[in-house]
KOLDRENNU-744350 format. One record per residue (C-alpha): x, y, z; residue in one letter. Coordinates in steps of 0.05 Angstrom, whole numbers, plus 5000, padded with zeros to 4 digits. Layout:
! residues N
XYZa
...
This chain:
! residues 264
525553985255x
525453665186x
518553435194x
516154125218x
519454435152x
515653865109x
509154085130x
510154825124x
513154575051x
508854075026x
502454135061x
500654845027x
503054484956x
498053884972x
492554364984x
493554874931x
495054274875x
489753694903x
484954074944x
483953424989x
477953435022x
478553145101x
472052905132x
471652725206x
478353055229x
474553185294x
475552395300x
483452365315x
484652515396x
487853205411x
492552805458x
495052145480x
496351515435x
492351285374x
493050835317x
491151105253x
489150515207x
489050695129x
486550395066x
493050415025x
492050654943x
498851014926x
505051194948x
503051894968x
497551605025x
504851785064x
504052485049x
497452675043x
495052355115x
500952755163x
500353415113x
492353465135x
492253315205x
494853775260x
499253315303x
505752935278x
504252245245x
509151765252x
508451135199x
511450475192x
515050465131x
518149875086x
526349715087x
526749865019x
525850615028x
531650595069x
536550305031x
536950484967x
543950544935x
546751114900x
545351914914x
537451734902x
537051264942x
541051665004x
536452214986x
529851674991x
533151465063x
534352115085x
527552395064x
523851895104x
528151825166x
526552635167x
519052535152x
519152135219x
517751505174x
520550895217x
523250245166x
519549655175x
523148865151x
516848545129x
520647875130x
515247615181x
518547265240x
523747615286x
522948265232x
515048315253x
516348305328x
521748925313x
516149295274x
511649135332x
516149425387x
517450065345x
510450135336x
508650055413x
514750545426x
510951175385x
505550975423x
508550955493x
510851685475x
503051825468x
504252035393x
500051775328x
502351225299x
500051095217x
498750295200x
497150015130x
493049435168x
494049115092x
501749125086x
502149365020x
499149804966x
492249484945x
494849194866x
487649354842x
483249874888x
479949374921x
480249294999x
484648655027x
485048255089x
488348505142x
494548355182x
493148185262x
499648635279x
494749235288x
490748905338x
497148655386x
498449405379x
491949665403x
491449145454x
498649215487x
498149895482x
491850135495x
490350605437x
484150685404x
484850455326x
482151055285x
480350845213x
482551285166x
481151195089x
484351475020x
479651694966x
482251684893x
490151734909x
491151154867x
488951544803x
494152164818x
500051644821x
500350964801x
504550484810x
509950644766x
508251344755x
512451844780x
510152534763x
502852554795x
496052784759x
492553404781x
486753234813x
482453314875x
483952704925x
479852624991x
480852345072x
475852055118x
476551875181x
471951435229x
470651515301x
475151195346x
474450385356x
475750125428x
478249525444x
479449525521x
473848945528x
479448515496x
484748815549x
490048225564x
487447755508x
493048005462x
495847245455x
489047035426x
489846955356x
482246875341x
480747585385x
486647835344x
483647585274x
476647895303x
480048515323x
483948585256x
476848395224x
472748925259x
478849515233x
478049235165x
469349245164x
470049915182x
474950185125x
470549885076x
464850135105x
468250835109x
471150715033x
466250354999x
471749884967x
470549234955x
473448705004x
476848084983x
478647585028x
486147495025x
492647865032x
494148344987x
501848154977x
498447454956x
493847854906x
499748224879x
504047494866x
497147154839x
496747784788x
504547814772x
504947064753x
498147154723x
500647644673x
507747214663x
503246694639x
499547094592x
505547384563x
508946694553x
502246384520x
502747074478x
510346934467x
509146224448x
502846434396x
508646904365x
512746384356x
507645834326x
505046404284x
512246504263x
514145794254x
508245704208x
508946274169x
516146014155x
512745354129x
508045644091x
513246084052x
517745434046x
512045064016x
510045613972x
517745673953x
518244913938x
511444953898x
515645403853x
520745043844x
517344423821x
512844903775x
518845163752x
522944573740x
517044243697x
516044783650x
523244733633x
């Protein structure tokens, strides 16, 4: 019901205030299961994705969203549990497996299921390596992966920024990729890795991002630390600068004070 009212809601605001441009909706199956793999830019790609295609979207959607404290953070909870949004633990390990059977169970219902094959929001626009949970999806369940890419949502709302800028945004999607030949092969982790490979080729063909070879949750702990060194080599400049600044006035202070003292 909630999810019904969100689209008759939001979907008109999208269009009237973005003016997204969808290419290739023909691509996504009229019926039956399917796994719609995005490129992931902003926080909206939640939003924008179910608002422009006809049939309900389900996507797998981080903890944190769900448990926020406080009357925001009941609202967050509340907003996504209506939106159909199911909460992911991205802890790895026992948490993973739960994502994966939640995943499979949209499936099994022969619905749409939405996948960030990346895990997280790319930290810089750039296309990262993709996880191999998408491809013990498509295998055990026999969906075709559809890849779907986000044009440009990144520069309506950054990370960060919470009112978004007006501007046109745009969605294309890819013809179905089958993976039946791989059928029963789901505890291969090198057809897995090839699988996961193959989703990712074609999002950057489809975007035209640039791919780098590693997760993007790696990138994003490279880039904070990164930037905690910088500001302690800044904070430590500041300080030097300071400390000799305060020697320079002592000297200058004790120059006086001899100068002084010998003129009297």
């Amino acid at each position: 019901m909630f999810y019904r009212l969100m689209k008759l809601i939001i979907a008109p605001l999208l269009r009237l205030f973005f003016r997204p441009e969808v290419v290739g909706r023909e691509n996504i199956p009229e019926r039956g299961p399917a796994i719609l793999a995005s490129n992931h830019l902003s926080f909206s790609d939640s939003f924008f994705l179910p608002a422009m295609v006809t049939r309900r979207v389900t996507f797998l959607a981080k903890m944190d969203y769900f448990t926020g404290r406080g009357v925001k953070g009941r609202l967050t909870a509340a907003f996504f549990r209506g939106a159909g949004q199911l909460p992911v633990d991205r802890t790895g390990g026992s948490a993973s497996e739960a994502a994966l059977q939640a995943g499979l169970k949209v499936l099994g219902h022969d619905q749409l299921l939405g996948i960030y094959p990346e895990g997280t929001r790319s930290p810089d626009g750039r296309l990262y390596r993709g996880k191999t949970g998408i491809a013990r999806m498509a295998l055990e369940s026999g969906a075709p992966v559809v890849p779907v890419v986000m044009i440009d949502t990144e520069k309506i709302q950054p990370p960060g920024k919470v009112i978004p800028k007006i501007m046109r945004v745009g969605i294309k999607i890819g013809k179905p990729l089958d993976f039946s030949r791989y059928e029963g092969m789901e505890d291969d982790r090198f057809i897995l890795r090839s699988i996961t490979d193959e989703i990712m080729y074609a999002l950057m063909e489809l975007s035209g991002q640039e791919y780098v070879d590693l997760y993007a949750a790696d990138a994003k702990k490279a880039i904070t630390e990164a930037r905690k060194q910088v500001a302690a080599e800044e904070k430590a400049a500041k300080a030097a600068k300071a400390e000799a600044e305060k020697a320079e006035k002592s000297e200058k202070a004790e120059k006086a004070e001899k100068t002084g003292g010998g003129a009297a």
